[in-house]
C-alpha positions as CSV (number, residue, x, y, z in Angstrom):
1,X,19.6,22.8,-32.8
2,X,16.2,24.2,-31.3
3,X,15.3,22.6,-27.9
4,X,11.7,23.2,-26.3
5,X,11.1,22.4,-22.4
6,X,7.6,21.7,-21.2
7,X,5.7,20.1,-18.2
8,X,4.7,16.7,-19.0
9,X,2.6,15.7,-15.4
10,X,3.3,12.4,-14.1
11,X,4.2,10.5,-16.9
12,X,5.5,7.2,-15.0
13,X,2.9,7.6,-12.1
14,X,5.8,8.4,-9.2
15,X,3.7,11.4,-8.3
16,X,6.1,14.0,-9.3
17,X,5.6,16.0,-12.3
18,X,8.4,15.2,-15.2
19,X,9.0,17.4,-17.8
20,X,9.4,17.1,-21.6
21,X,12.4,18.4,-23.5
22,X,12.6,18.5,-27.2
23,X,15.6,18.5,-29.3
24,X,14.5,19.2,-33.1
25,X,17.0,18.3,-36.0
26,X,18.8,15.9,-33.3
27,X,19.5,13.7,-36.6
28,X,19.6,14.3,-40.0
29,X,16.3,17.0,-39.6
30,X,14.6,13.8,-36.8
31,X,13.8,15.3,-33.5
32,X,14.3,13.8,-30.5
33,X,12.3,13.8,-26.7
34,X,13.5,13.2,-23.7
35,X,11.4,12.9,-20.7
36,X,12.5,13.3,-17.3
């Protein structure tokens, strides 16, 4: 499983910066993102 981590800004306008992680083949080869 490949996982990517990346700044995302202020997704949910809190006005601190979340960041992005990506989980490829999470599934049956469908990636996944989680945003924190």
């Amino acid at each position: 499983m490949r996982k990517h981590v990346s700044s995302a800004g202020d997704v949910n306008g809190d006005g601190y910066s979340d960041v992005i992680v990506g989980a490829g083949h999470y599934n049956s080869n469908t990636g996944r993102a989680y945003i924190f």
